[in-house]
mmCIF file of the protein (N, C-alpha, C, O) and its ligand, coordinates in Angstrom:
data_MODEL
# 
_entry.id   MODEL 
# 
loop_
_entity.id 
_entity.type 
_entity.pdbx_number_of_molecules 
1 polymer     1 
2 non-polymer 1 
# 
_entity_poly.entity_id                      1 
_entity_poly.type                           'polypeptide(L)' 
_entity_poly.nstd_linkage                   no 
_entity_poly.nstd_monomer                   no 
_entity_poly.pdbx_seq_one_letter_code       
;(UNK)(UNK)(UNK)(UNK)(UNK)(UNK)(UNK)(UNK)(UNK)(UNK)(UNK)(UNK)(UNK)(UNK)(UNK)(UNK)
(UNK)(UNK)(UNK)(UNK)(UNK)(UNK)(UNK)(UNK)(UNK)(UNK)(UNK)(UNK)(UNK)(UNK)(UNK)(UNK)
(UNK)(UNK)(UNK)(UNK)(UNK)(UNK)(UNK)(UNK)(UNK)(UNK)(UNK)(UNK)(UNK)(UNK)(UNK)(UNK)
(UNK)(UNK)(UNK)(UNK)
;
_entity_poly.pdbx_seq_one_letter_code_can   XXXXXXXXXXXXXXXXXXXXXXXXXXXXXXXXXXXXXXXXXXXXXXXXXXXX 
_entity_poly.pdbx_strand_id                 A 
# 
loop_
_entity_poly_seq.entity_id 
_entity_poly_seq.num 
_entity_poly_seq.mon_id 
_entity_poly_seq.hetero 
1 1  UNK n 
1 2  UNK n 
1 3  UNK n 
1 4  UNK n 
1 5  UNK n 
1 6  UNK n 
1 7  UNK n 
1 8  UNK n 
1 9  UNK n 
1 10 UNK n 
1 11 UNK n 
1 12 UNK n 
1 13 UNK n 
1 14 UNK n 
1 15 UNK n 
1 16 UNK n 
1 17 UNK n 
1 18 UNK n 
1 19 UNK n 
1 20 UNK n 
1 21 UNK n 
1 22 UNK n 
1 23 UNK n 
1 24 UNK n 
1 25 UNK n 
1 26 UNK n 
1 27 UNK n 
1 28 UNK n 
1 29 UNK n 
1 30 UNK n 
1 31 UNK n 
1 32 UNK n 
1 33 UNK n 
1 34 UNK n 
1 35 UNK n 
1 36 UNK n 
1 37 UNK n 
1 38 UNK n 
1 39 UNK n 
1 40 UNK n 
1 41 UNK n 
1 42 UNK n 
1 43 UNK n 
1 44 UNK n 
1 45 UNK n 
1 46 UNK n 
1 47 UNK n 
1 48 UNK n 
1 49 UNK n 
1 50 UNK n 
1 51 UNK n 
1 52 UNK n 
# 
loop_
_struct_asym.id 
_struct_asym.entity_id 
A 1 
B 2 
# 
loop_
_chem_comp.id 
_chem_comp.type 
_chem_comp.mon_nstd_flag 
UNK 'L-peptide linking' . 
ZN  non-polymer         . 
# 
_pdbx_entity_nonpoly.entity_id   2 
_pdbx_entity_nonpoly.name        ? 
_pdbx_entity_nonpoly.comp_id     ZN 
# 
_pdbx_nonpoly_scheme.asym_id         B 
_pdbx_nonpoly_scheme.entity_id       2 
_pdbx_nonpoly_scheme.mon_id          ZN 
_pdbx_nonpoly_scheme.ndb_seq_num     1 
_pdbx_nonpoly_scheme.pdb_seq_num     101 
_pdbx_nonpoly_scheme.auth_seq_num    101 
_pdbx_nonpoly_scheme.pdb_mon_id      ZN 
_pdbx_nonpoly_scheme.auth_mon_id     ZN 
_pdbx_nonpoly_scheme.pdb_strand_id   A 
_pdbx_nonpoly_scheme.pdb_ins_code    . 
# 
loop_
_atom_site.group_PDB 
_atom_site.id 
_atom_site.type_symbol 
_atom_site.label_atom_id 
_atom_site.label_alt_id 
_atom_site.label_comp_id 
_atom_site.label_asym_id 
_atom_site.label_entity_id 
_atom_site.label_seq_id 
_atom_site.pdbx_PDB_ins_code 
_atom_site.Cartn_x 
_atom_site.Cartn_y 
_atom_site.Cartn_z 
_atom_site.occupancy 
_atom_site.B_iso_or_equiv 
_atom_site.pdbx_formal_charge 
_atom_site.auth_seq_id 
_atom_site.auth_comp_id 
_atom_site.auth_asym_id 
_atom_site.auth_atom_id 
_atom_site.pdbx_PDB_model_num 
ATOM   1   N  N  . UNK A 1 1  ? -50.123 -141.495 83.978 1.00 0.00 ? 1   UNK A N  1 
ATOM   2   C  CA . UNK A 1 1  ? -49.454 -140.275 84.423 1.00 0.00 ? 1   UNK A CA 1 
ATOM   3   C  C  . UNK A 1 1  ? -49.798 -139.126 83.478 1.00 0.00 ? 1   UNK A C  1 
ATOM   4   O  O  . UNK A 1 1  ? -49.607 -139.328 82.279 1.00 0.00 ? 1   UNK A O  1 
ATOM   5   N  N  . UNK A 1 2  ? -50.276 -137.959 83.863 1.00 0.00 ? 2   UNK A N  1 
ATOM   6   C  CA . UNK A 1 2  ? -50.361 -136.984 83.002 1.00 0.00 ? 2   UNK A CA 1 
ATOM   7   C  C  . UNK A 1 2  ? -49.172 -136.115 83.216 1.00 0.00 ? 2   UNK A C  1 
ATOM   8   O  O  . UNK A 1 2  ? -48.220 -136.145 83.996 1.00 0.00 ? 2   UNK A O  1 
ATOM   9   N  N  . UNK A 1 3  ? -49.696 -135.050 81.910 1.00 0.00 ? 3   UNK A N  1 
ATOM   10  C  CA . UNK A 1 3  ? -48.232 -134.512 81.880 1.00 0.00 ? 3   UNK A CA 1 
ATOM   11  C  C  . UNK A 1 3  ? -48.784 -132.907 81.095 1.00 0.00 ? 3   UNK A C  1 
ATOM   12  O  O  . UNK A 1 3  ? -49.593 -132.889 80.167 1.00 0.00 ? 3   UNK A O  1 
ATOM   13  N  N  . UNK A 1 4  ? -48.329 -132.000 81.531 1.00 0.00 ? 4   UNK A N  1 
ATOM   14  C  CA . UNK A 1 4  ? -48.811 -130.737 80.661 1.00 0.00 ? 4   UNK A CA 1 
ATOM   15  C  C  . UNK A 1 4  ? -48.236 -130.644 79.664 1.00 0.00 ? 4   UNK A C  1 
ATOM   16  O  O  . UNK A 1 4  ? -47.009 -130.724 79.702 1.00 0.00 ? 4   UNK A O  1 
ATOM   17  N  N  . UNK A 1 5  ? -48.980 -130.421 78.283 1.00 0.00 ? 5   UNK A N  1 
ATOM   18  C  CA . UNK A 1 5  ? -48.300 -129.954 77.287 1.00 0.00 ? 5   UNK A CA 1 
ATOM   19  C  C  . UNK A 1 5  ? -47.888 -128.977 76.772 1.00 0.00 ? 5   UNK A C  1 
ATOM   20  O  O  . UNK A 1 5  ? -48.404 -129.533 75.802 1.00 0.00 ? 5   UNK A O  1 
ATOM   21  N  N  . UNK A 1 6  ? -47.613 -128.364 76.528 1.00 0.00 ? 6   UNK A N  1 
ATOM   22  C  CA . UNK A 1 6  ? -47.274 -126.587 75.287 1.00 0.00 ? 6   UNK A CA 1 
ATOM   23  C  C  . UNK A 1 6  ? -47.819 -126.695 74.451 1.00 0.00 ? 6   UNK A C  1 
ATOM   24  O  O  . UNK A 1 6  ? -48.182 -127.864 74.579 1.00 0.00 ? 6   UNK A O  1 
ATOM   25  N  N  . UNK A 1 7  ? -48.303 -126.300 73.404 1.00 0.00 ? 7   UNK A N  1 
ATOM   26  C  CA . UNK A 1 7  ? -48.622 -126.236 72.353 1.00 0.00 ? 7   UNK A CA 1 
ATOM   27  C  C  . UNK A 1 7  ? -47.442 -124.960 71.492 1.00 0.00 ? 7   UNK A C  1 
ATOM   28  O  O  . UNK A 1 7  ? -47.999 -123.904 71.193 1.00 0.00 ? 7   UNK A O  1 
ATOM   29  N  N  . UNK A 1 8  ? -46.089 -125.063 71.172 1.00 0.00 ? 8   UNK A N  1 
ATOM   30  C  CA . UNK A 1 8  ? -45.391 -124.352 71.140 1.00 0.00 ? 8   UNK A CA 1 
ATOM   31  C  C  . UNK A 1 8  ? -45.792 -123.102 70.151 1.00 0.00 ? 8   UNK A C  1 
ATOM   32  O  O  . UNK A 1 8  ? -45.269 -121.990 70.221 1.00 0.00 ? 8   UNK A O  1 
ATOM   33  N  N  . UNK A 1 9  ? -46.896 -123.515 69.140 1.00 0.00 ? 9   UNK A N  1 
ATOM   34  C  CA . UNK A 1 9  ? -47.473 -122.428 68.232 1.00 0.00 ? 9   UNK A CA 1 
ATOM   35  C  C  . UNK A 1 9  ? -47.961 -121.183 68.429 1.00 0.00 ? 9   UNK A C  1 
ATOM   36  O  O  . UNK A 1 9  ? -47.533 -120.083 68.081 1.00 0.00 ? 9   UNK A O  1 
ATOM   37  N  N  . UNK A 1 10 ? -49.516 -121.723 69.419 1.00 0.00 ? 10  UNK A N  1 
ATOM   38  C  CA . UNK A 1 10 ? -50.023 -120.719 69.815 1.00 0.00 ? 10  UNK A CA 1 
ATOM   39  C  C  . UNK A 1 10 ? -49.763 -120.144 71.376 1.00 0.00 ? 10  UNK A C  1 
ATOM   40  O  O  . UNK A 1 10 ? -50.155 -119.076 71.846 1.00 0.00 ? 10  UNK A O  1 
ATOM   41  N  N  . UNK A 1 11 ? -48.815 -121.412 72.156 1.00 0.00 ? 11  UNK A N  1 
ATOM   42  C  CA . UNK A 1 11 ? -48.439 -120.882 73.302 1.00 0.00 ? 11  UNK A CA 1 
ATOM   43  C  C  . UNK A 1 11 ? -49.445 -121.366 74.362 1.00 0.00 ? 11  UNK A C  1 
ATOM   44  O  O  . UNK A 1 11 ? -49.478 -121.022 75.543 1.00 0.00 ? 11  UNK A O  1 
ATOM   45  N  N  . UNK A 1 12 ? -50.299 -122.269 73.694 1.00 0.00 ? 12  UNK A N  1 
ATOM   46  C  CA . UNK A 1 12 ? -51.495 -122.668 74.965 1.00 0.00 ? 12  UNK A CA 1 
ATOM   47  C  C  . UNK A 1 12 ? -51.499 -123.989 75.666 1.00 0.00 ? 12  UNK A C  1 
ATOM   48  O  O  . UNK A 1 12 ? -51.845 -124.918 74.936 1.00 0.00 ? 12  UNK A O  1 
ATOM   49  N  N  . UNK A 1 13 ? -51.218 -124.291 76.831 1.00 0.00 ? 13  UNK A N  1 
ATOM   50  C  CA . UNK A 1 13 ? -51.096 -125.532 77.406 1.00 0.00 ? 13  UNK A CA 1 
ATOM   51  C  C  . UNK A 1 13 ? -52.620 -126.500 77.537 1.00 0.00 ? 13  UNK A C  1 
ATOM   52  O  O  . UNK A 1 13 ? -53.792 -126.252 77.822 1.00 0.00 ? 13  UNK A O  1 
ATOM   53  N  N  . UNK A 1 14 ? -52.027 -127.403 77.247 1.00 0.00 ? 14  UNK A N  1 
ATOM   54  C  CA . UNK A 1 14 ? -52.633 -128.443 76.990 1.00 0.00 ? 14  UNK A CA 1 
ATOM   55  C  C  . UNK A 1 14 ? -52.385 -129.800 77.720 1.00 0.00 ? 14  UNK A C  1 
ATOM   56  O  O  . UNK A 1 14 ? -51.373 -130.498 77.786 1.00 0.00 ? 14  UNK A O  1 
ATOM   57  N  N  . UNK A 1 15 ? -54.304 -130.027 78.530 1.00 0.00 ? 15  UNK A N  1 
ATOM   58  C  CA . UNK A 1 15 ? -54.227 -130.886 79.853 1.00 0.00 ? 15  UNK A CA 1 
ATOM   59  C  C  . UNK A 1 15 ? -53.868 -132.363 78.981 1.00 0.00 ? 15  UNK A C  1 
ATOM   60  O  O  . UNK A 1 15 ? -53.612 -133.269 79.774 1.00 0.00 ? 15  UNK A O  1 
ATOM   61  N  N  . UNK A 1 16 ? -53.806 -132.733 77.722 1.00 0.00 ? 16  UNK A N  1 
ATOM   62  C  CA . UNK A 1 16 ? -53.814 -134.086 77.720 1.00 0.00 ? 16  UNK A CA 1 
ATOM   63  C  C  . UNK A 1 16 ? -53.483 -133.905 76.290 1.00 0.00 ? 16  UNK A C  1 
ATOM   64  O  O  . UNK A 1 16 ? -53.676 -132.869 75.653 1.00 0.00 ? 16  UNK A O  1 
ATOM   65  N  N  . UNK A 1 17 ? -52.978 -134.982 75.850 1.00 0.00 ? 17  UNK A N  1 
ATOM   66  C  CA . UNK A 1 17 ? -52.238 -134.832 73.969 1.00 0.00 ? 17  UNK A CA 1 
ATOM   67  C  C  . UNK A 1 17 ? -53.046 -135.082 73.491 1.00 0.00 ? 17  UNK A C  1 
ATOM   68  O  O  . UNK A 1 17 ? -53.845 -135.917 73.915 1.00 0.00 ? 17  UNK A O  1 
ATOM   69  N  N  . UNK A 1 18 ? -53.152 -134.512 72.510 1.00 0.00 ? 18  UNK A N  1 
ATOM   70  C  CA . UNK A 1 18 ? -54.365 -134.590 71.255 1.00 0.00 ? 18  UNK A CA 1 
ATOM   71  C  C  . UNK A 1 18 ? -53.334 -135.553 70.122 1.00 0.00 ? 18  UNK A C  1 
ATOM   72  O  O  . UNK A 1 18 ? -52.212 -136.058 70.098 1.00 0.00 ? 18  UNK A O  1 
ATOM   73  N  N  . UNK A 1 19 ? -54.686 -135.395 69.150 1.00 0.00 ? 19  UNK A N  1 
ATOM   74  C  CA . UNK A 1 19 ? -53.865 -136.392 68.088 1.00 0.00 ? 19  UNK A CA 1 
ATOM   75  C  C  . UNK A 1 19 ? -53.638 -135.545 67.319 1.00 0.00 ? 19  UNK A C  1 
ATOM   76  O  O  . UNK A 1 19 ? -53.106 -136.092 66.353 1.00 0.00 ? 19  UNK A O  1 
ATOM   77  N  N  . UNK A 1 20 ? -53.731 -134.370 67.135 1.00 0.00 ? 20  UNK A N  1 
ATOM   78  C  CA . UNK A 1 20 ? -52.612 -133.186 66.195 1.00 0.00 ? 20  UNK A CA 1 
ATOM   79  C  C  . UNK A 1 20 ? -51.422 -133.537 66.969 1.00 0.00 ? 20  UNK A C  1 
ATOM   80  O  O  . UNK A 1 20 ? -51.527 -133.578 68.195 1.00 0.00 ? 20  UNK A O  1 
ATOM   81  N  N  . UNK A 1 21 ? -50.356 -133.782 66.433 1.00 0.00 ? 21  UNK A N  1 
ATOM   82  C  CA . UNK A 1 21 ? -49.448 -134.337 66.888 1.00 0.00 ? 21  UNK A CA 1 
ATOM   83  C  C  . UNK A 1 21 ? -48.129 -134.220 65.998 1.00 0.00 ? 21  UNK A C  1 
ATOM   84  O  O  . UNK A 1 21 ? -48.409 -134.601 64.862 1.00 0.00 ? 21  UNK A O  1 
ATOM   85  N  N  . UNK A 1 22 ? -46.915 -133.869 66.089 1.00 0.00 ? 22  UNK A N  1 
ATOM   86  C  CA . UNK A 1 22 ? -45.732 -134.016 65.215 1.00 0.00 ? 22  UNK A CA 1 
ATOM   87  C  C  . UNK A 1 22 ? -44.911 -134.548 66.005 1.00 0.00 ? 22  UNK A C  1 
ATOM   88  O  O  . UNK A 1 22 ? -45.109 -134.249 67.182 1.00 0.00 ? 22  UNK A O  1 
ATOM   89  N  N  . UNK A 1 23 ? -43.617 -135.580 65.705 1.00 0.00 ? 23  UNK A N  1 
ATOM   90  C  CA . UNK A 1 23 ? -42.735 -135.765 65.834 1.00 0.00 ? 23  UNK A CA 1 
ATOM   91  C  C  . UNK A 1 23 ? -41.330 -135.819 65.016 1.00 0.00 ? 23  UNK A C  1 
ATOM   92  O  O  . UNK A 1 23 ? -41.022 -136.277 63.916 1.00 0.00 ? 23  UNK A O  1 
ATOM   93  N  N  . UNK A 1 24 ? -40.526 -135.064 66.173 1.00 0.00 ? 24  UNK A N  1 
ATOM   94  C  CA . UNK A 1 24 ? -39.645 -134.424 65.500 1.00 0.00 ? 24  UNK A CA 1 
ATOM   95  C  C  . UNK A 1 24 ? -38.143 -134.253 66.275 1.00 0.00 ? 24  UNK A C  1 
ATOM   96  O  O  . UNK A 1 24 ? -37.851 -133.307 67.006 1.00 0.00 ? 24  UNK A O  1 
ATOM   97  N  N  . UNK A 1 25 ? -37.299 -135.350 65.950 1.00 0.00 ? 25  UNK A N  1 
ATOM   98  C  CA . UNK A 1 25 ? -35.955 -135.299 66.781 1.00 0.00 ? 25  UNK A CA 1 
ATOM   99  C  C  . UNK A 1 25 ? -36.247 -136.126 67.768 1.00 0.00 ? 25  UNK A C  1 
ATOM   100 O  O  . UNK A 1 25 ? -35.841 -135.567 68.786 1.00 0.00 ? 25  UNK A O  1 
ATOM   101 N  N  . UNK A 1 26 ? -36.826 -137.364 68.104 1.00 0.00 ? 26  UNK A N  1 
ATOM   102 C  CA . UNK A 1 26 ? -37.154 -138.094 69.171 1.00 0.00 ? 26  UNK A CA 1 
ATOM   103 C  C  . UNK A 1 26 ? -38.276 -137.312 70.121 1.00 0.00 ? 26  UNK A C  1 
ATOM   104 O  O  . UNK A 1 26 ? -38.547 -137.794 71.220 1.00 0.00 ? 26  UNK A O  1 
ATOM   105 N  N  . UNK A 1 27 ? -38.855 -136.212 69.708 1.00 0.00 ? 27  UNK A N  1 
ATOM   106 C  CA . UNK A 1 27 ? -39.684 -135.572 70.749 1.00 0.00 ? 27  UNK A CA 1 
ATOM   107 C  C  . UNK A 1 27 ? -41.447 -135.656 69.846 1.00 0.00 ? 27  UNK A C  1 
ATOM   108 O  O  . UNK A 1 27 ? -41.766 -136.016 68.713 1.00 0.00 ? 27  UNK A O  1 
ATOM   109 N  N  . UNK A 1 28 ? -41.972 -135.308 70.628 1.00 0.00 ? 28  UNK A N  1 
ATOM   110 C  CA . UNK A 1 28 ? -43.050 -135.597 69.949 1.00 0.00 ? 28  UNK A CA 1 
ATOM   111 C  C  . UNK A 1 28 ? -44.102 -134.015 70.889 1.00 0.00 ? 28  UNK A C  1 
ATOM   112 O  O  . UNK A 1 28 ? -44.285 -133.602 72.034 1.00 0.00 ? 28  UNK A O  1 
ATOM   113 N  N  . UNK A 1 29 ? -44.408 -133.743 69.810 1.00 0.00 ? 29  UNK A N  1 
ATOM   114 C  CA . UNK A 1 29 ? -44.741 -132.148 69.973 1.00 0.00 ? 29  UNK A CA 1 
ATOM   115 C  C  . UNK A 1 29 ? -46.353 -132.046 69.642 1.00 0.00 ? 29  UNK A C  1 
ATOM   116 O  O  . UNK A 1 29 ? -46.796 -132.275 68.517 1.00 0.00 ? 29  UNK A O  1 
ATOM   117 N  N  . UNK A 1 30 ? -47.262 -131.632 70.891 1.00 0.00 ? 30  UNK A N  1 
ATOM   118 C  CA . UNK A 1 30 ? -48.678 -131.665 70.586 1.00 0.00 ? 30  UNK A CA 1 
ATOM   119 C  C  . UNK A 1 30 ? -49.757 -130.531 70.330 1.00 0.00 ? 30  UNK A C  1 
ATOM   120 O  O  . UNK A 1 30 ? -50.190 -130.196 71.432 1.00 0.00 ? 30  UNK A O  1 
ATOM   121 N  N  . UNK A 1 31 ? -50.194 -130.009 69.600 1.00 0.00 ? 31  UNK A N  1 
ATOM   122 C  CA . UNK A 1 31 ? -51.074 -129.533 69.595 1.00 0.00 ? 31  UNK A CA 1 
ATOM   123 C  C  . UNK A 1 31 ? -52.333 -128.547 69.543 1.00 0.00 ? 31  UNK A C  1 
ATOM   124 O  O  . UNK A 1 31 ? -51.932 -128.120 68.461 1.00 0.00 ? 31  UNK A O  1 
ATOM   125 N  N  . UNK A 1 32 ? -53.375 -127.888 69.733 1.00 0.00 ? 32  UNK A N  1 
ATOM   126 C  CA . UNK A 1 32 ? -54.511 -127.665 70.197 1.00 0.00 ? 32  UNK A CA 1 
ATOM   127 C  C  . UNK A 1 32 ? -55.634 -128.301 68.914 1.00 0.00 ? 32  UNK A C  1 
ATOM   128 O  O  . UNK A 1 32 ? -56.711 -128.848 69.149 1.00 0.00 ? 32  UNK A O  1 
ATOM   129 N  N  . UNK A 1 33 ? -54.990 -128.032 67.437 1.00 0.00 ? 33  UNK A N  1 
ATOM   130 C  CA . UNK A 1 33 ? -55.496 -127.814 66.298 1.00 0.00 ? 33  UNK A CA 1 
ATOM   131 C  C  . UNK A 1 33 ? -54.678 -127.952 65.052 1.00 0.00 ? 33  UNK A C  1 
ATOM   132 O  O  . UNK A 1 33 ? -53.586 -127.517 64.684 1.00 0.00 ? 33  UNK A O  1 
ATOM   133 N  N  . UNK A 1 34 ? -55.745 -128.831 64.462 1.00 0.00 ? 34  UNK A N  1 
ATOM   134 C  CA . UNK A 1 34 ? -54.543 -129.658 63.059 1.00 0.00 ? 34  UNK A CA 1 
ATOM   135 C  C  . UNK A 1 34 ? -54.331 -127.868 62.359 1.00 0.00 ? 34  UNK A C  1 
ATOM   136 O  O  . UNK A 1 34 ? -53.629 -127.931 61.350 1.00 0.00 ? 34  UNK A O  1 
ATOM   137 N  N  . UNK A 1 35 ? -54.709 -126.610 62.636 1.00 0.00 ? 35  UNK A N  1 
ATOM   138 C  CA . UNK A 1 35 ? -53.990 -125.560 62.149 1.00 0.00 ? 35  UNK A CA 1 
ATOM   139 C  C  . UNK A 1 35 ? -52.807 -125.081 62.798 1.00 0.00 ? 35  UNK A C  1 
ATOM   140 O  O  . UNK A 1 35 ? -52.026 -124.362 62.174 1.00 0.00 ? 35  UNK A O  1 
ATOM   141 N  N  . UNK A 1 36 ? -52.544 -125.492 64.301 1.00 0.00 ? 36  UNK A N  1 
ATOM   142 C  CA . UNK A 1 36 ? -50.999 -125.018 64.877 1.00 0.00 ? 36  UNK A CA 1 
ATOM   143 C  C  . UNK A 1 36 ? -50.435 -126.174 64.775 1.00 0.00 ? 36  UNK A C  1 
ATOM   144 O  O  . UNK A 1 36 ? -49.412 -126.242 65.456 1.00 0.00 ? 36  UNK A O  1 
ATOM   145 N  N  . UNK A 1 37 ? -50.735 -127.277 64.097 1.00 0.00 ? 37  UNK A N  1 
ATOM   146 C  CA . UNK A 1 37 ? -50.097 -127.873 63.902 1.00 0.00 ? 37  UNK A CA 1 
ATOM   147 C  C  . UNK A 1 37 ? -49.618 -127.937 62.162 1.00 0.00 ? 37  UNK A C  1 
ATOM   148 O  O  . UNK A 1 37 ? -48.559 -128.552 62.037 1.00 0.00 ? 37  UNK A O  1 
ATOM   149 N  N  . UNK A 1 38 ? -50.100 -127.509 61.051 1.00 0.00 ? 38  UNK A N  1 
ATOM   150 C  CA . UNK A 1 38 ? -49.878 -127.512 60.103 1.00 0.00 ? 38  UNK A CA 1 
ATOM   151 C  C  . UNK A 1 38 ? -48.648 -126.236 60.177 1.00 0.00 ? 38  UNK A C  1 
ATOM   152 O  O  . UNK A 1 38 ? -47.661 -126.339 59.448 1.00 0.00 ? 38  UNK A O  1 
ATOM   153 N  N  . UNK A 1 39 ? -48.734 -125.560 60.706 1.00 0.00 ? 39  UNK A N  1 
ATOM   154 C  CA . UNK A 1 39 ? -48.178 -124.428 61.249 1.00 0.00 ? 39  UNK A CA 1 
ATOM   155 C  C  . UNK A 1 39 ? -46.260 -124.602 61.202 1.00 0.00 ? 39  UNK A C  1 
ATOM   156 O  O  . UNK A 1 39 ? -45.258 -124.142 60.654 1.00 0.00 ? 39  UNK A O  1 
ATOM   157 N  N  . UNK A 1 40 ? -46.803 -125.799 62.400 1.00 0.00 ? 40  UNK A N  1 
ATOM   158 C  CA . UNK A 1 40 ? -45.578 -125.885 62.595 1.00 0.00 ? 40  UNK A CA 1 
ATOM   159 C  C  . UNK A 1 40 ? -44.779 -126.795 62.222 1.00 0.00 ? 40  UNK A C  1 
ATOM   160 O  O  . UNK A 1 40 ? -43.648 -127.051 62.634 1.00 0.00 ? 40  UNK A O  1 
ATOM   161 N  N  . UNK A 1 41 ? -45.761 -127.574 60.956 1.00 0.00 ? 41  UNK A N  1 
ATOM   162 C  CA . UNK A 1 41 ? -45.025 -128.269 60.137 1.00 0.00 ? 41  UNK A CA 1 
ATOM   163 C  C  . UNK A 1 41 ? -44.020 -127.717 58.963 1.00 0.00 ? 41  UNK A C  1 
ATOM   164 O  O  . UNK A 1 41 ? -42.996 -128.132 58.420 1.00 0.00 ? 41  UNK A O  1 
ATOM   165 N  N  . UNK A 1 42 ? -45.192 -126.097 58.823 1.00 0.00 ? 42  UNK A N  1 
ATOM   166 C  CA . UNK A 1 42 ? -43.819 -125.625 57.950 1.00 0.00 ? 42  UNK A CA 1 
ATOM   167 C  C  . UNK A 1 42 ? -42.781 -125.051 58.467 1.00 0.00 ? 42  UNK A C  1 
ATOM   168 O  O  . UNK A 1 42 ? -41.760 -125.187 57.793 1.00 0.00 ? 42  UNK A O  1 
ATOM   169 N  N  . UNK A 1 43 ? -42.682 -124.468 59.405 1.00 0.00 ? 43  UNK A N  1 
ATOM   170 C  CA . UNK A 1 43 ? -41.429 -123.812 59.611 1.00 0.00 ? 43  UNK A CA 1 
ATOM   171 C  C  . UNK A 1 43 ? -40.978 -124.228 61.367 1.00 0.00 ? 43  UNK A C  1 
ATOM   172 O  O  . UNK A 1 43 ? -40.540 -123.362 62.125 1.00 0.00 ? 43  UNK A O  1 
ATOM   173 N  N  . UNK A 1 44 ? -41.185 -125.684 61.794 1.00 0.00 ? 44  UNK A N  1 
ATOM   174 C  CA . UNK A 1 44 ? -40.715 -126.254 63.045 1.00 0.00 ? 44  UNK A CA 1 
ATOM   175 C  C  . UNK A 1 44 ? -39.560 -125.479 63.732 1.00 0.00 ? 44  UNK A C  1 
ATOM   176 O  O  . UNK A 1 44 ? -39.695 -125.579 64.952 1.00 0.00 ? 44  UNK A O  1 
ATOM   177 N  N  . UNK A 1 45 ? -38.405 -124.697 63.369 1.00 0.00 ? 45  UNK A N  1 
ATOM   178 C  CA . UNK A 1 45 ? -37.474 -124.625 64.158 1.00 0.00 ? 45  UNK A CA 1 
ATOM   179 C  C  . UNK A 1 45 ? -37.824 -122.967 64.507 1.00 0.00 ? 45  UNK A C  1 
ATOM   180 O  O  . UNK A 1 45 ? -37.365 -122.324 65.451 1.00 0.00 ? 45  UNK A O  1 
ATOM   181 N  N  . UNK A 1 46 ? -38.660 -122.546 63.584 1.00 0.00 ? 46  UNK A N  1 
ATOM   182 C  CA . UNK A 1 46 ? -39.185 -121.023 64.156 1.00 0.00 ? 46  UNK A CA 1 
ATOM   183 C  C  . UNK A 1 46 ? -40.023 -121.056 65.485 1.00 0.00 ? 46  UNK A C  1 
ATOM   184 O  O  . UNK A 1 46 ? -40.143 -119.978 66.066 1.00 0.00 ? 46  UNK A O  1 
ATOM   185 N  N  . UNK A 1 47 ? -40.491 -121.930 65.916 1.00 0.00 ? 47  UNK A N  1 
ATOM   186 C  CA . UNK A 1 47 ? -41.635 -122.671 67.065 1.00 0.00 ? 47  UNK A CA 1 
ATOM   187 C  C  . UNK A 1 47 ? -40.299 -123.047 68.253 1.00 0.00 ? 47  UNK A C  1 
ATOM   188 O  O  . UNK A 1 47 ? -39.988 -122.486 69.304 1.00 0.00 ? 47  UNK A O  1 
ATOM   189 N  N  . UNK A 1 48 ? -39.758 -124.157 67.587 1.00 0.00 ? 48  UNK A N  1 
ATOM   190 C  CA . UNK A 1 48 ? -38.766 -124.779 69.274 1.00 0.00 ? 48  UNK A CA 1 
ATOM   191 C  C  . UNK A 1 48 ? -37.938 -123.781 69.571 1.00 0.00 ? 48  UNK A C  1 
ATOM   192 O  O  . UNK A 1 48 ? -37.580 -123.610 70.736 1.00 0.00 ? 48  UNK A O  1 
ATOM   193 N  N  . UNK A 1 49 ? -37.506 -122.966 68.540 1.00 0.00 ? 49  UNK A N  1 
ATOM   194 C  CA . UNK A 1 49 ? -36.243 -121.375 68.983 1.00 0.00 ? 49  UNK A CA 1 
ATOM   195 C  C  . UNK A 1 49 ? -37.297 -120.741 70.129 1.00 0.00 ? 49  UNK A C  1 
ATOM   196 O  O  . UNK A 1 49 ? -36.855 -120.213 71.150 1.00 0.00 ? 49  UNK A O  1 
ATOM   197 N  N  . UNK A 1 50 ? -37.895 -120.785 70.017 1.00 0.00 ? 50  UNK A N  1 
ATOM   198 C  CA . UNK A 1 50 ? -39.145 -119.726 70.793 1.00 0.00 ? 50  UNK A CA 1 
ATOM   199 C  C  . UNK A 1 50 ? -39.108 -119.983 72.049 1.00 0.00 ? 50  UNK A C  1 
ATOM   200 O  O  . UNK A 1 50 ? -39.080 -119.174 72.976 1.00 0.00 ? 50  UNK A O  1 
ATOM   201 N  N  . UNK A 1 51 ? -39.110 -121.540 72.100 1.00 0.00 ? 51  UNK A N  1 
ATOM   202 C  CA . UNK A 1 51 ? -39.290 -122.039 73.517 1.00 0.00 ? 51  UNK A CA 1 
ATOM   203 C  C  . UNK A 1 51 ? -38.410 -121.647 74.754 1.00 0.00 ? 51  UNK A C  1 
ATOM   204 O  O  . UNK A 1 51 ? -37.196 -121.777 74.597 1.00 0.00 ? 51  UNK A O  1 
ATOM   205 N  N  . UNK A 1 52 ? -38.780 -121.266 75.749 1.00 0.00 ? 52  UNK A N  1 
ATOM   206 C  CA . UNK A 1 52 ? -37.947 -121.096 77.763 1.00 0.00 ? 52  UNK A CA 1 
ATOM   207 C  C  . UNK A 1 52 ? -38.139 -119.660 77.213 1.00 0.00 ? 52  UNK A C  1 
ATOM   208 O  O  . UNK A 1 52 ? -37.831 -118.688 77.904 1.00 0.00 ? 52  UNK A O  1 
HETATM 209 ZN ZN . ZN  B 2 .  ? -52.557 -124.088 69.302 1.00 0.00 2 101 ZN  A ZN 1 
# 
C-alpha cells in the first residue's frame, strides 16, 4: 500500500519513504534529505506546529 508523505521541513511530498527518517511520539516522520531531516531533529516541534 502506498501512502503520500510530507516532508514537514521543506513542505515537499513524497511518493515513497526514504530512509531519512525520524521517529517521534509513535509517528514516524520522512524526509527528502538527511538535511530536512537534521533540521528537524533540532527543533521537531517548530516543524509538527506548522502542520494543517
Ligand atoms: Zn525536504
Amino acid at each position: 500500500m502506498k501512502k503520500v508523505i510530507k516532508d514537514v521541513v521543506c513542505r515537499s511530498w513524497l511518493k515513497n519513504p526514504t530512509k531519512n527518517l525520524v521517529e517521534k511520539d509513535g509517528k514516524t516522520f520522512y524526509f527528502c534529505s538527511p538535511r530536512c531531516k537534521s533540521k528537524f531533529e533540532k527543533d521537531p516541534d517548530k516543524y509538527i506546529n506548522l502542520k494543517g
